[in-house]
C-alpha positions in Angstrom: 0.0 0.0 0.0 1.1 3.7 -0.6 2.9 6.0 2.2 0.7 8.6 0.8 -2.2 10.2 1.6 -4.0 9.6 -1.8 -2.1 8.2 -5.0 -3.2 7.5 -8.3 -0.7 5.0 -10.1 -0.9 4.5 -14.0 -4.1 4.6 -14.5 -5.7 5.8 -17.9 -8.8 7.8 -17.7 -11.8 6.6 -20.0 -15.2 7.8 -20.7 -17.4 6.1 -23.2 -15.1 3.8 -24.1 -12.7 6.6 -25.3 -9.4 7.1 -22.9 -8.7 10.7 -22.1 -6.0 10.7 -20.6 -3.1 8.2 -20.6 -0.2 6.1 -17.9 -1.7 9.0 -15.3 0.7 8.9 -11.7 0.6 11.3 -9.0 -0.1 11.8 -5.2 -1.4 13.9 -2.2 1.8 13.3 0.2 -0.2 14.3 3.5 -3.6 14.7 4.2 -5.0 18.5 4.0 -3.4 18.7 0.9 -4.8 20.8 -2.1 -3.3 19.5 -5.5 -4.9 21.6 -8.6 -4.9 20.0 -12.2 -4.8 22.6 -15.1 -5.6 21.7 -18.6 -7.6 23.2 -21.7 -11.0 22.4 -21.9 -11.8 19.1 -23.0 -8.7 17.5 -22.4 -9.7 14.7 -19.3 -9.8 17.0 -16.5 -13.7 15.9 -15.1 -13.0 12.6 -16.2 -10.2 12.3 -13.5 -12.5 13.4 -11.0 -15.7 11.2 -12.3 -13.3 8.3 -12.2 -11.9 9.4 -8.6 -15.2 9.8 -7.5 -16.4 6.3 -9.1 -18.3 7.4 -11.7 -15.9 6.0 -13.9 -14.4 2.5 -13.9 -10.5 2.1 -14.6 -9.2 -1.1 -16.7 -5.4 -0.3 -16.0 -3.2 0.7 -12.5 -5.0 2.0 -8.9 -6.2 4.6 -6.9 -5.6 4.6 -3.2 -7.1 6.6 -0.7 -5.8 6.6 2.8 -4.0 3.1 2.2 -7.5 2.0 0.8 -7.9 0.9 -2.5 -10.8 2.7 -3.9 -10.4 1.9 -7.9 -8.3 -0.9 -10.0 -9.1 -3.5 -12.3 -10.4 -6.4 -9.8 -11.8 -3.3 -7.2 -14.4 -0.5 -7.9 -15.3 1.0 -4.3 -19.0 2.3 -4.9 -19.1 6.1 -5.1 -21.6 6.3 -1.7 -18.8 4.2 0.4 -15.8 6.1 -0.8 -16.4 9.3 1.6 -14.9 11.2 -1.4 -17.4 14.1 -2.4 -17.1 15.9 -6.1 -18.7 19.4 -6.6 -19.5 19.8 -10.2 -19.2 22.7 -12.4 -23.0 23.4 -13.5 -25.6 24.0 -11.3 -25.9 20.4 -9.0 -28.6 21.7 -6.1 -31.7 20.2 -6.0 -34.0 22.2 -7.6 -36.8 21.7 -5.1 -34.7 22.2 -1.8 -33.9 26.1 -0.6 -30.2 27.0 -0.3 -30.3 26.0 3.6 -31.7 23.0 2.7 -29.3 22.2 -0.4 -26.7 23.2 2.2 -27.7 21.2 5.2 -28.3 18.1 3.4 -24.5 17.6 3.3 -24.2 17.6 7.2 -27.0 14.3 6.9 -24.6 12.6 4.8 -22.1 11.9 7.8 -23.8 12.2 10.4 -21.6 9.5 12.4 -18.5 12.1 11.8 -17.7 14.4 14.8 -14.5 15.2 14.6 -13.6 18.0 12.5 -17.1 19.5 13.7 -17.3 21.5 10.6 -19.6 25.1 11.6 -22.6 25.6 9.2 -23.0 29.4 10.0 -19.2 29.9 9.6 -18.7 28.3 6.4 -22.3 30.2 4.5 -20.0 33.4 5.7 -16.8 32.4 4.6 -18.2 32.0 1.1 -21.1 35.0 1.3 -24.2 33.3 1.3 -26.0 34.3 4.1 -28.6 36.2 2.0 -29.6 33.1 -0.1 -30.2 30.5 2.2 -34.0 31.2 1.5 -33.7 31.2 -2.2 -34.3 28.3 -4.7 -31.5 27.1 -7.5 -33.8 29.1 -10.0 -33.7 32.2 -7.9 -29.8 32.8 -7.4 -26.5 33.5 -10.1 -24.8 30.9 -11.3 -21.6 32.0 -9.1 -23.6 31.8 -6.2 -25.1 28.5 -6.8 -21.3 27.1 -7.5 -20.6 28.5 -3.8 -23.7 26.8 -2.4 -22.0 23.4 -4.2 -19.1 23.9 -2.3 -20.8 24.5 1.0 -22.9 21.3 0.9 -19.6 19.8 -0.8 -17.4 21.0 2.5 -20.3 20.0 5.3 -20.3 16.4 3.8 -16.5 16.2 5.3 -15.3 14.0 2.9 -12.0 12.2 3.3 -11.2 13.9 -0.3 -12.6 17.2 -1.6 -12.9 17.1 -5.8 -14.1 20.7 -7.0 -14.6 20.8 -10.8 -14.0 24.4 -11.9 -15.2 25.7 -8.4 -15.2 29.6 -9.2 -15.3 29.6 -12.8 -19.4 31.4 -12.4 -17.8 33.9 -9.7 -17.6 37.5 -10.8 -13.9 38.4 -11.3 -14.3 41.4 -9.2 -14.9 38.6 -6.4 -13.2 35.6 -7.2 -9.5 36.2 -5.7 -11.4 37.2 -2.4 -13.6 33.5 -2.4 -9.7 32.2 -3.4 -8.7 33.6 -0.5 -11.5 32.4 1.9 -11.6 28.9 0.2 -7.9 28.2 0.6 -8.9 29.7 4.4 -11.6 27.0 4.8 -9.6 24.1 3.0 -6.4 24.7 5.5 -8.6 24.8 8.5 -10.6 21.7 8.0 -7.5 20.1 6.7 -9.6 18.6 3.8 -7.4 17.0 1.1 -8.9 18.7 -1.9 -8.1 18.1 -5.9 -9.4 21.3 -7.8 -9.8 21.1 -11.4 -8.9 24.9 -13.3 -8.0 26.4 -16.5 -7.2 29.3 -14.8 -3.2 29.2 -13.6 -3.0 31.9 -11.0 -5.9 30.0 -9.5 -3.7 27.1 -9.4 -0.4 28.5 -8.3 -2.6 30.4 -5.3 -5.0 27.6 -4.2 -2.5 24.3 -5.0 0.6 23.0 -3.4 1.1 20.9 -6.4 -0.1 21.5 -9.9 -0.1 18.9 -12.4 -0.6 20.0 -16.1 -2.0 17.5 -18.8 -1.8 18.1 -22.1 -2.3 16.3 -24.8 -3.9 13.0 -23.4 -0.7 13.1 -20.5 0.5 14.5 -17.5 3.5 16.7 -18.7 4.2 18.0 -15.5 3.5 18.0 -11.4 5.4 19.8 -9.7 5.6 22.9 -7.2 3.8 26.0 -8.5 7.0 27.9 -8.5 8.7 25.2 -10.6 5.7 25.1 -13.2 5.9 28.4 -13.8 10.0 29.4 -13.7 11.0 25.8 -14.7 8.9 24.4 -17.4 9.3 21.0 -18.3 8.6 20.8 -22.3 7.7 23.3 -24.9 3.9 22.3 -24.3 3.9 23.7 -21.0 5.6 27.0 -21.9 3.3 27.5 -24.8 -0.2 26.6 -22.7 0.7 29.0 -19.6 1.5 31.9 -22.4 3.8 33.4 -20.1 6.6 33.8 -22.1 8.5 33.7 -25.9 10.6 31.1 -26.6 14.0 32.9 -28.9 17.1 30.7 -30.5 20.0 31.1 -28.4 23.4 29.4 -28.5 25.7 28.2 -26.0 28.7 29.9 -25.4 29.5 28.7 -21.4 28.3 26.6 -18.4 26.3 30.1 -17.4 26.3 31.8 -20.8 24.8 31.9 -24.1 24.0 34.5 -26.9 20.9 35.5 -29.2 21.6 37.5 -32.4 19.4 40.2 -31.0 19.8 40.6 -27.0 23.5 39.7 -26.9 24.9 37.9 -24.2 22.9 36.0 -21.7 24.1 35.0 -18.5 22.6 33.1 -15.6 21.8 29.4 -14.2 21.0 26.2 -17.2 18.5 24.5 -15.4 19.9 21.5 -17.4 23.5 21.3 -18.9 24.0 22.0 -22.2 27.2 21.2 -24.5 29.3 24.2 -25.6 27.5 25.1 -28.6 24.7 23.9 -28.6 21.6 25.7 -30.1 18.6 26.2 -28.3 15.7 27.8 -27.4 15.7 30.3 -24.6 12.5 30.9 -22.5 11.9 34.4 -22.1 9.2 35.6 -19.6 8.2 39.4 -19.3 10.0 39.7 -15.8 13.7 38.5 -17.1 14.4 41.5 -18.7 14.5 44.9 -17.5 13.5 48.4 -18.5 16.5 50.9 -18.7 16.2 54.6 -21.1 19.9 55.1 -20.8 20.7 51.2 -22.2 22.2 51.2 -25.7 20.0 48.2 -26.4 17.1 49.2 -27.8 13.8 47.8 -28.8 10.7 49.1 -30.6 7.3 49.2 -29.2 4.4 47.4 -30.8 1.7 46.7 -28.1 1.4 47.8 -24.2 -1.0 45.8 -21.6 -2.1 47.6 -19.0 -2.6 45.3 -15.9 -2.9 47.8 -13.3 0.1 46.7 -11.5 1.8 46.5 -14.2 2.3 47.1 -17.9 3.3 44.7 -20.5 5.4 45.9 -23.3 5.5 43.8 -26.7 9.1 44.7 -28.5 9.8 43.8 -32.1 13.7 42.6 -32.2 15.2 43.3 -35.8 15.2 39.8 -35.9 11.1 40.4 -35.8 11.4 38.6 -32.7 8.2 39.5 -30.5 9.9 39.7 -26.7 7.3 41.0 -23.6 8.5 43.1 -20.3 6.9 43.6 -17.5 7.2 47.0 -15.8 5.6 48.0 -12.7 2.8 50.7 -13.5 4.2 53.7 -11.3 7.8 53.7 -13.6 8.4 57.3 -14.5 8.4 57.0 -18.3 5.5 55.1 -20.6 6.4 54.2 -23.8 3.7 54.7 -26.4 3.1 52.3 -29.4 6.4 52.8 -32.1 8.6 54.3 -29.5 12.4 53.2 -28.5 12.5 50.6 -25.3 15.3 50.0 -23.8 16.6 46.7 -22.3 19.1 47.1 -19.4 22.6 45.3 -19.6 23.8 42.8 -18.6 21.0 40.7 -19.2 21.0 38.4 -16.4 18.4 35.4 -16.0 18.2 33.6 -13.0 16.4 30.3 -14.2 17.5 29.5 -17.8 15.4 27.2 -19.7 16.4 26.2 -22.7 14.9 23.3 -25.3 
């Protein structure tokens, strides 16, 4: 049996009779966990947590929960005796049931289980729903029928937490606050969660672990911070978007040289021979803004982020290279103006293909 809170070893992921996703291993290492799975739509995501959950049946490796084997292809735990509860996406209250009642129907579930002595009242406040509880499905937004999920999800107090796209109806001018008060609830409870997302800096907030599938596979699981500064293939750079991807060659251990931007110095996150040619990830915060730098760049685009801005600059090698500047920097560049890039260019997590 696995040392691990929950594990999923080798399993593909089918659904009518088509696999999804392929050879899929990962784990929750301790419970209270929250792992987050990020993927386009369409790619297998809800059919990991169907088949989690039992929906789904699995012909090839095991999932364990708890040293408990819940799925493989002699066992198939039934989805009412697995204590695992999934919160879908769409709208899953019961259409004739209030809010309260939606709400309380998860305490019913387990009864029997005292211990974490989850508190109604403070979890319809941690997710602001106090002023539906009276309300039927048909009466409330679709955001706040998603957060009534997730409170009848959290009072079933399942031994694992699957939330399909759990904020994708909340209003954006809401949604880091419920991320905050989620990840608030999830910690307290310690409730070993997997949340399903498109959206990355949902992932890198809410997860300790992110796993990103792509093309029928997990490419990568990993720390948040490794997903997004050390990339494991070309797929994951190109789905997070955070970034260009120039040709480079290398001219030292710490070293190597684009046509355009000169020498490059900093840490390989794998070795490369003297020589070699590559391609250099470049995300908007490895380079730096600089009006007295010789190296300059002309301005094609500028995103305004509030925080931040950032600039698009076309190399003469019709490279297209972003920046990010913080939004309070003295002088904005305007569309066809000169950038300028400060030397030495220094990267502290080269990755290279």
């Amino acid at each position: 049996m696995s040392k691990n809170f929950f594990e999923i070893k080798n399993v593909d992921f089918n659904i009518d009779g088509k696999t999804k996703v392929k050879n899929v291993s990962f784990s929750i290492e301790k419970e209270g966990d929250v792992i987050c799975l990020l993927g386009p739509s369409g790619i297998g995501k809800t059919t990991i947590l169907r088949t989690i959950a039992g929906l789904e049946r699995i012909k090839k490796g095991s999932i364990e929960l708890n040293g408990k084997v819940l799925s493989s292809e002699k066992i198939n735990i039934e989805p009412e005796n697995r204590n695992v509860s999934l919160a879908f996406q769409d709208n899953s209250l019961f259409p004739h049931y209030d809010v309260q009642k939606n709400i309380l129907l998860g305490t019913e579930k387990n009864k029997e289980k005292i211990e974490k002595k989850i508190d109604v009242k403070e979890i319809i406040d941690l997710l602001d729903i106090s002023h539906i509880l009276n309300k039927y499905p048909h009466e409330i937004s679709a955001g706040e029928a998603q957060r009534a999920s997730l409170a009848r999800s959290l009072m079933t107090q399942p031994d694992l937490l699957l939330l399909d796209e759990p904020l994708s109806n909340v209003d954006q001018s809401f949604k880091e606050e419920i991320q905050v008060r989620l990840k608030k609830i999830l910690n307290k409870l310690k409730i070993s969660t997997i949340i399903v997302t498109h959206d990355s800096y949902e992932a890198f907030y809410l997860g300790s672990k992110c796993g990103i599938i792509l093309n029928q596979e997990l490419k990568q699981f990993d720390d948040p911070y490794n997903v997004y500064h050390l990339p494991n293939s070309i797929e994951v750079v190109n789905f997070l978007n955070r970034g260009i991807l120039i040709p480079a060659e290398v001219t030292s251990p710490k070293s190597l040289e684009n046509k355009d931007l000169g020498t490059i110095t900093g840490n390989f996150n794998k070795p490369f021979p003297i020589g070699s040619k590559v391609k250099l990830l470049v995300q908007p915060e490895d380079l730096h803004h600089d009006d007295q730098s010789n190296l300059k760049f002309e301005v094609i685009d500028r995103k305004f982020r509030g925080t931040n801005f950032i600039y698009t600059l076309k190399t003469p090698s019709n490279l297209l290279i972003p920046v990010f500047v913080h939004s309070h920097h003295i002088h904005q560049h305007e569309e066809n103006e000169k950038f300028g890039i400060k030397r030495p260019i220094h990267i502290d997590h080269i990755v290279c293909f």
